[in-house]
C-alpha positions in Angstrom: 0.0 0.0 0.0 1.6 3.7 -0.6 1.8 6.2 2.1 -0.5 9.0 1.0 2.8 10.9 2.3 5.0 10.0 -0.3 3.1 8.7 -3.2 4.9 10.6 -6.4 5.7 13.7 -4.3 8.4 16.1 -5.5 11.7 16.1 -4.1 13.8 19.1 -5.6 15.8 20.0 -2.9 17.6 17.4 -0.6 19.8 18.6 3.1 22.9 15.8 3.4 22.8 14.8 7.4 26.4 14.3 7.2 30.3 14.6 6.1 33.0 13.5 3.7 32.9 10.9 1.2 29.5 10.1 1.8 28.0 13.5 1.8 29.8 14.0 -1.6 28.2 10.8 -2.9 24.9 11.7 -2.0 25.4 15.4 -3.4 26.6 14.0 -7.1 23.2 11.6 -6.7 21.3 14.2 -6.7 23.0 16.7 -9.0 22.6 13.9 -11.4 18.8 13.7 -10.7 19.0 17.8 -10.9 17.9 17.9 -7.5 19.5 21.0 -5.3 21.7 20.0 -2.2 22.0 21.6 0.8 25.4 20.7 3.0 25.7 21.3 6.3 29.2 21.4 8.2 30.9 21.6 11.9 33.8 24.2 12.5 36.5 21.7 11.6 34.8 20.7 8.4 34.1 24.7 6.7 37.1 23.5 4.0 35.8 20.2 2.9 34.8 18.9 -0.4 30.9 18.3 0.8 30.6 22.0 1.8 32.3 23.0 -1.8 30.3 20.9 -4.0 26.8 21.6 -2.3 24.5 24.4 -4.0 23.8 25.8 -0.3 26.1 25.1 3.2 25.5 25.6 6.8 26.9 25.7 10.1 25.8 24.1 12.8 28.1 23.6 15.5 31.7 22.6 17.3 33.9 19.7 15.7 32.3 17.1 18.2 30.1 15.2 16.9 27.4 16.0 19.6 27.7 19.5 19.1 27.0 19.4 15.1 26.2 16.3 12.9 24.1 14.5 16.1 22.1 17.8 16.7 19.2 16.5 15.3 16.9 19.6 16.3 19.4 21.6 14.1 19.2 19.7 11.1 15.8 19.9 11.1 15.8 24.0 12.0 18.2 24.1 8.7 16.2 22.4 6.3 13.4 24.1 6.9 15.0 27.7 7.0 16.8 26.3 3.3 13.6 24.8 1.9 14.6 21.6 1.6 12.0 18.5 0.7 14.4 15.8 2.4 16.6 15.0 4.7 19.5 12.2 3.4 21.0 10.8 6.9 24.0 9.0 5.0 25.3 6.4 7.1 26.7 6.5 10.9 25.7 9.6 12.9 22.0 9.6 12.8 21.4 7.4 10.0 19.7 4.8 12.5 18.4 6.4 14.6 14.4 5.8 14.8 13.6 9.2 16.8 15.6 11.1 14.1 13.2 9.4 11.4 10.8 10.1 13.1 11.3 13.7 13.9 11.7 14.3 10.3 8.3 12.7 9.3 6.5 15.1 12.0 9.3 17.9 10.7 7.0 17.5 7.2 10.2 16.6 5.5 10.8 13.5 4.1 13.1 10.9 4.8 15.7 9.3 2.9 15.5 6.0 4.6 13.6 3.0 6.3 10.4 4.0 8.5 10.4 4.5 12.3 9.5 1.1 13.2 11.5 -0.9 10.9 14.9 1.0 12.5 13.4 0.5 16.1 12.8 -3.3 15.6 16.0 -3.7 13.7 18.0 -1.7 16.2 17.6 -4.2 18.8 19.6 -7.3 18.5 16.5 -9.4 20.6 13.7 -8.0 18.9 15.7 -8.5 15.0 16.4 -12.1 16.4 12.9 -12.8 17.6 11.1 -11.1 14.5 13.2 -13.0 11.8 13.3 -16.1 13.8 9.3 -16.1 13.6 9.6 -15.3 9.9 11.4 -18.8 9.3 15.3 -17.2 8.6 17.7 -19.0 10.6 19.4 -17.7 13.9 22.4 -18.6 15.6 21.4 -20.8 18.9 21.2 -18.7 21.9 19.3 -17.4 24.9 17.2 -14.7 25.6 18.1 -11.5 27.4 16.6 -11.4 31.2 17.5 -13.9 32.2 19.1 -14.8 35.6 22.4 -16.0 36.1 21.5 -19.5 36.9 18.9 -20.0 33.9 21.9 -18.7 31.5 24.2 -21.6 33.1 21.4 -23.8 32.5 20.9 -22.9 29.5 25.1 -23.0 28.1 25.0 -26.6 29.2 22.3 -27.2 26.4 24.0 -25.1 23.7 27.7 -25.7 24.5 31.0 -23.8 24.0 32.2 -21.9 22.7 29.6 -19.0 23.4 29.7 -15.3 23.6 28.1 -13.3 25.9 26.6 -10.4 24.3 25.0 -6.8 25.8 21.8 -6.9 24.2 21.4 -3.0 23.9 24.9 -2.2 22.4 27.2 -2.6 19.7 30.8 -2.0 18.8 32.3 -4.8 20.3 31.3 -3.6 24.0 29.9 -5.7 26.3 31.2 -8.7 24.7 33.0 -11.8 26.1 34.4 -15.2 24.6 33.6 -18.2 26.9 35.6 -21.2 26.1 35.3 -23.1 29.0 31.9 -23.4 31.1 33.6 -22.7 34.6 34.5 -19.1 33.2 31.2 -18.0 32.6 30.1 -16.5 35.5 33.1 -14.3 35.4 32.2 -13.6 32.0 28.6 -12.6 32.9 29.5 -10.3 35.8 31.7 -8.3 33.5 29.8 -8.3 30.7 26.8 -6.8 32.7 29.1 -3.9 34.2 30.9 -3.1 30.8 27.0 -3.1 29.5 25.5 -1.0 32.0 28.4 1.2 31.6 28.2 1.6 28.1 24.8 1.5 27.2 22.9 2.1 30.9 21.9 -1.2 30.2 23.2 -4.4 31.8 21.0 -7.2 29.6 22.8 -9.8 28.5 22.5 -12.9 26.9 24.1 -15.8 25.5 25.0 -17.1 22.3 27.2 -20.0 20.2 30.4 -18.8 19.0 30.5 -19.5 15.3 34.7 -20.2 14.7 36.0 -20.0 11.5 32.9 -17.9 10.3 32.4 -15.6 7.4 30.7 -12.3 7.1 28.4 -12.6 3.8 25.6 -9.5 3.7 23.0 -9.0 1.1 22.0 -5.3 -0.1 18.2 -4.9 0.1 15.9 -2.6 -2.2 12.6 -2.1 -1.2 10.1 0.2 -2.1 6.2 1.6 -1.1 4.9 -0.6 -3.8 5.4 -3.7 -1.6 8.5 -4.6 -3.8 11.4 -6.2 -1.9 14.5 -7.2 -3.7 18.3 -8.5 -3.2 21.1 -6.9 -5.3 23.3 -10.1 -4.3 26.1 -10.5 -1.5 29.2 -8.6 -0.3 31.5 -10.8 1.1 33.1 -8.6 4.2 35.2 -11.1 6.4 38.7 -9.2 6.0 37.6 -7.1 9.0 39.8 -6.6 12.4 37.7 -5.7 15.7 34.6 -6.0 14.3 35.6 -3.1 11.6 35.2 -4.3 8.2 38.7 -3.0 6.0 38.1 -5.2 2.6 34.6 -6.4 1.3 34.4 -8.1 -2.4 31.2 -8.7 -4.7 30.0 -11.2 -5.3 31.5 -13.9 -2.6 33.9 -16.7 -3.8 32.6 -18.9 -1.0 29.3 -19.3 -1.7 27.8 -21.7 -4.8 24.5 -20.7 -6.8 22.4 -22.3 -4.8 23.5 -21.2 -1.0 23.1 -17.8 -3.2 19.6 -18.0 -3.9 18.9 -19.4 -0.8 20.5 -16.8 1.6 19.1 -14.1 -0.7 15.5 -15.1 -0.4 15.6 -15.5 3.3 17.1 -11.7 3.2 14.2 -10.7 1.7 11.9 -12.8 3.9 13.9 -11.1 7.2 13.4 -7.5 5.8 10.0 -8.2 5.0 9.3 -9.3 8.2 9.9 -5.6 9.9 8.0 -4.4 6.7 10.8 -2.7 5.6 11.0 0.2 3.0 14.8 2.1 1.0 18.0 0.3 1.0 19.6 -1.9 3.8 21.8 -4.7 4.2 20.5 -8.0 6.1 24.4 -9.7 7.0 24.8 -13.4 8.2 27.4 -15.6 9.4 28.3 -18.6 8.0 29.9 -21.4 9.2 32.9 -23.8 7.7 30.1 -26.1 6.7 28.5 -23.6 5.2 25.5 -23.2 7.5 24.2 -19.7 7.6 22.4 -17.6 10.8 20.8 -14.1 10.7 23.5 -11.4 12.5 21.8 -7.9 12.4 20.2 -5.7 9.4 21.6 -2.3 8.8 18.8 -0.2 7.6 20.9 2.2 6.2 23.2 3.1 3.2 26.2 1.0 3.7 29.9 2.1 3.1 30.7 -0.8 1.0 27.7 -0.1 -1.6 30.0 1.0 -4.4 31.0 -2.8 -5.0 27.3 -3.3 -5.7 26.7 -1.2 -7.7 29.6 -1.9 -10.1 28.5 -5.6 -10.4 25.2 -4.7 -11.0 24.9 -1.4 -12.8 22.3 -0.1 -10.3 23.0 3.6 -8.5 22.0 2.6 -5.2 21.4 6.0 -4.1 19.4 7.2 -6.4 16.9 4.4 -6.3 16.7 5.4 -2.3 15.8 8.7 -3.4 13.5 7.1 -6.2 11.8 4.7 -3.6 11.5 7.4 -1.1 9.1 9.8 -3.9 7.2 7.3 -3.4 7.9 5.7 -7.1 8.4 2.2 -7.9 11.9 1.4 -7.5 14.1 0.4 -10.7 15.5 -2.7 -11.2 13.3 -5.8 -10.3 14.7 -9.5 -9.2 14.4 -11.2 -12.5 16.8 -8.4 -13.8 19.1 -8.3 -11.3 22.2 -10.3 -12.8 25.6 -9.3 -11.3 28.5 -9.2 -13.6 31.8 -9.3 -12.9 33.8 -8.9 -9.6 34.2 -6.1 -7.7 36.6 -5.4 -4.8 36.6 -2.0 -2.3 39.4 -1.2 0.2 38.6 1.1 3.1 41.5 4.0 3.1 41.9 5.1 6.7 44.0 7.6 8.5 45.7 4.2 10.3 49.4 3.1 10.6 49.2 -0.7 10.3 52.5 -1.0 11.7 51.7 0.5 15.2 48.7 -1.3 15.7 46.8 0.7 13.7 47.0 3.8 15.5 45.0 6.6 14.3 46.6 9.4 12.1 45.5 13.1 12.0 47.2 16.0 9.6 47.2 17.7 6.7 47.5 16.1 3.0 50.4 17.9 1.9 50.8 16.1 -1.3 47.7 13.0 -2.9 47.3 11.2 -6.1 44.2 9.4 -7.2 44.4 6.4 -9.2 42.4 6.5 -12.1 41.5 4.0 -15.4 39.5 1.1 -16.4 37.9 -0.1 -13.9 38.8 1.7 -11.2 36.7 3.9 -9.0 37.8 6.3 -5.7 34.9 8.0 -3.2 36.7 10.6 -1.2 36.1 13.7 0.4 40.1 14.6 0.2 42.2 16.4 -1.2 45.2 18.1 -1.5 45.8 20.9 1.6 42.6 18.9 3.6 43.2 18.6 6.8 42.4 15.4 9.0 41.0 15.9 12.3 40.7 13.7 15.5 37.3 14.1 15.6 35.6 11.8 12.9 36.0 8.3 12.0 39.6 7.4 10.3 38.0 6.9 7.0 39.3 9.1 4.1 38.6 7.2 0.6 37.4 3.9 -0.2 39.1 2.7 -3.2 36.6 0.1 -5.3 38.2 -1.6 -8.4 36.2 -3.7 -10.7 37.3 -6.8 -13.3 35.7 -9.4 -15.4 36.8 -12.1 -12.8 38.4 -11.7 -9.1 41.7 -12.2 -10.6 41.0 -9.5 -12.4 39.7 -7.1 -9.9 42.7 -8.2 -8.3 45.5 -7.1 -10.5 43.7 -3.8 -11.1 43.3 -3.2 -7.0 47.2 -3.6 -7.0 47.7 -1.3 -9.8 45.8 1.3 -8.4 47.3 0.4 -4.6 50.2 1.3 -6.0 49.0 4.3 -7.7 47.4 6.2 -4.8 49.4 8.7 -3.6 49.2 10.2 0.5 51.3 12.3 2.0 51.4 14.6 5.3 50.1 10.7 7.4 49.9 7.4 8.0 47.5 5.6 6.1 46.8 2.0 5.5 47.3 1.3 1.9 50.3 -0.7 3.0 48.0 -3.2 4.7 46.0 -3.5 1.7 49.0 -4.2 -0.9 50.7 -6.2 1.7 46.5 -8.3 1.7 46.4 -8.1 -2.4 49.7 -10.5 -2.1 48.4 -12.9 0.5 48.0 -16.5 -0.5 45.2 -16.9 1.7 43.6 -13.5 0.5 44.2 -14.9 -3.3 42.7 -18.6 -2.9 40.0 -17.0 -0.7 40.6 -18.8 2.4 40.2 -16.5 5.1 37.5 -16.0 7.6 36.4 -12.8 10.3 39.7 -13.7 12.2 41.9 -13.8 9.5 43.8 -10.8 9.6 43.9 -10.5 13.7 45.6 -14.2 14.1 47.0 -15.5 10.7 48.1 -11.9 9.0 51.3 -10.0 9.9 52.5 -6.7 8.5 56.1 -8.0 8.8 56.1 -11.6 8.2 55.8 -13.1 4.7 53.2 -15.6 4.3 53.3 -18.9 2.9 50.6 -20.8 0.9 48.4 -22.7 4.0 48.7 -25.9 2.1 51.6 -27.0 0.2 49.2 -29.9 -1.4 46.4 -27.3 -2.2 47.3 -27.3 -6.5 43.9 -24.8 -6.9 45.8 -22.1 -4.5 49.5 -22.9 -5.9 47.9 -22.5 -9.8 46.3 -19.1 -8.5 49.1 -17.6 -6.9 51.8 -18.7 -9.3 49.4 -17.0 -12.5 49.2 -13.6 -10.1 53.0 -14.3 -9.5 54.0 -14.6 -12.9 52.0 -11.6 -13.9 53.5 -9.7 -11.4 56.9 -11.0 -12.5 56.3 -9.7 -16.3 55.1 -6.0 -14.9 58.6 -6.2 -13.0 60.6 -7.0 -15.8 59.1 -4.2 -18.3 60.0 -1.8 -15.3 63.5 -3.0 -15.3 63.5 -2.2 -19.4 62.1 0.8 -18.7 64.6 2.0 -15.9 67.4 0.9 -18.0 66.4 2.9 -21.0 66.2 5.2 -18.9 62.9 7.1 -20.6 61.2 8.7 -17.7 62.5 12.2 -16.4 64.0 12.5 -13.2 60.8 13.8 -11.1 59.8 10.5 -12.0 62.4 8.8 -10.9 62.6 10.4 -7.4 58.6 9.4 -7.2 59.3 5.9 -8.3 62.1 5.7 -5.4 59.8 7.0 -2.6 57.4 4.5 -3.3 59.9 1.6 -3.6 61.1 2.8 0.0 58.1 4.0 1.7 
């Protein structure tokens, strides 16, 4: 049925809830719809690209979050004094927060994104497990939260280690313990709670099995007012350390056609179930056996949707802004047919070899690699400076290719390409992954990079009798052997001018 709110109504100016590369994403959306933007920016952000770009900018507060891009009352006062239509939350800051959607609706603005009640329902880990449980999508074996101490014990006898405990209001890797062996657990609980209740003001907790060896496999949703729910296919996002995805791939090289269709149906089935509306991601776990349970749905834009998008041709954000005028979205199921591979790597402000310590300063000097198949979202450039104040991400770098081998050759190229300097970045983690033999015969899982992936050590092939992964890396390796020796020719000849040569030197030795 179609909201009488939304049904065909005019969006032709949109305000952008938010900062850097996703604020410029959402602006050229709209610019390529012809739709007017209106940015709005905190004292440490009155130089960026989102502010420049925009037909219209604002302030509205400090650098802290809390005092700008979280002032929700703000936002609001801004797009109505601008005469904006719509509010675009982006992803992170308010982008799921229910009351926000909410206050929007009531605001008479509309919003780019999922209804109230789908983000409430989603939002809570229980409530998302119980609602998709009852719609027949499968959940990883567990208890409820509320419970006392001595029903939990009863219950992790029944469902065995190794189990997590998990804070039932709270995310972010907070409130979370591994239990390995059954005589820890009441330890595990007590802290658990207080980390819980200190984090979230809410000391819930509950239990569940502790899938080893697991991958992280999402699936974008579409849906629209129409009662239209689609699946644009899977992002594989397992190269991840603390919970923080750093390379996601599409499609997956670890699922077959028909654990495909079958995880993509039941992610349509779980987004149904909370009645959903836009674009959001339902992610899964799945086991070495290849057995797959409901995690959580994001029911926002997602930072690895450029990788979709380049497999299947579809813009995601403007079907959000399509779906949320109340129009029938785009593409449909039956013409959703990914092609090729594509490949994204998160660019942070990070030095990988100190533990991944956070980086802030200006970009005195930046080069974006460019060509066929390559593609770089950024709201950088050169003189921006990096604040401690936001998250570390500055770029994501997606590459695409007919095949993964493909998509890998052209991430290295363009690795090599990209250009920072003024700080540490992680790019050097990311060529160091593109050479992996585990990364190249896809045998990796959430844990990967945390306790089988070093910075400093070189890594060798995980099975000497594997011939599928020796064949794979030895055609990357010969390949990489042939761009070598044309590099050699070309040094020897002597060809390239000497600024070229110094630039070709600081990379060899950076």
């Amino acid at each position: 049925m179609v909201s009488k709110q939304t049904e065909q109504t005019k969006i032709k100016k949109v305000l952008v809830a938010n900062r850097g590369e996703i604020a410029v994403r959402i602006i050229r959306a709209c610019r390529d719809l012809g739709i007017q933007t209106v940015a709005v920016f905190s004292e440490a952000d009155r130089a960026s690209l989102h502010v420049r770009y925009a037909d219209e900018a604002y302030l509205i507060g400090g650098p802290l979050p809390r005092e700008s891009y979280l002032r929700m009352d703000k936002l609001i006062e801004v797009a109505r004094s601008a005469g904006a239509d719509a509010i675009h939350p982006g992803y992170g800051f308010l982008a799921e927060r229910e009351d926000f959607s909410e206050a929007v609706t009531e605001a008479g603005l509309i919003f780019i994104g999922p209804p109230p009640h789908s983000i409430a329902v989603m939002g809570d880990k229980m409530a998302a497990r119980e609602t998709v449980k009852k719609a027949g999508v499968p959940v990883i074996p567990g208890t409820e939260p509320g419970m006392s101490d001595d029903d939990i014990l009863a219950a992790a006898h029944h469902i065995g280690v190794p189990l997590l405990v998990k804070a039932a209001g709270g995310g972010g890797g907070k409130g979370i313990r591994e239990v390995r062996n059954l005589d820890d657990l009441p330890g595990a609980l007590r802290i658990a709670r207080q980390e819980a209740e200190n984090a979230f003001g809410d000391g819930r907790v509950y239990l569940e099995k502790l899938v080893e060896g697991a991958r992280h496999i999402e699936f974008q949703i579409l849906a629209d007012l129409h009662g239209n729910t689609i699946h644009l296919g899977e992002r594989e996002c397992s190269i991840q350390r603390r919970h923080q995805k750093l390379v996601e791939e599409a499609p997956s090289s670890f699922l077959d056609p028909e654990m495909r269709r079958l995880m993509g149906s039941m992610a349509v089935r779980a987004a149904q179930a909370v009645h959903f509306v836009n674009a959001g991601t339902i992610e899964f776990l799945v086991d070495k056996d290849k057995n797959f349970y409901f995690l959580e749905m994001n029911t926002r834009l997602q930072v690895e949707h450029p990788i979709t998008e380049l497999v299947t041709g579809i813009d995601i954000v403007k079907e959000q802004i399509r779906i949320a005028r109340g129009r029938r979205m785009g593409p449909t199921q039956s013409i959703v047919e990914p092609k090729g591979w594509a490949i994204e790597c998160r660019i942070n402000a990070e030095d990988p070899y100190n533990n991944f310590m956070p980086s802030t300063g200006k970009v005195t000097a930046l080069n974006i690699p460019t060509g066929p198949g390559v593609r770089v979202d950024s709201g950088m450039y050169s003189g921006f400076e990096i604040t401690p104040y936001y998250d570390s991400l500055i770029a994501k770098l997606i590459c695409w290719g007919e095949d993964r081998a493909e998509a890998i050759l052209r991430m290295r190229r363009a690795l090599d390409e990209f250009t920072i300097m003024g700080l540490k970045h992680n790019i050097p983690f990311h060529q160091n992954l593109m050479n992996s033999f585990s990364f190249l015969a896809g045998m990796f899982d959430t844990k990967f990079v945390e306790e089988r992936f070093s910075m400093t050590t070189y890594e060798t092939p995980p099975n000497e009798s594997d011939l599928e992964t020796a064949a794979i890396a030895a055609t990357l390796f010969a390949h990489r052997m042939r761009q070598l020796a044309t590099q050699v020719v070309t040094r020897g000849s002597r060809d390239a001018s000497n600024w070229k040569w110094v630039g070709r030197w600081e990379r060899m030795h950076r």
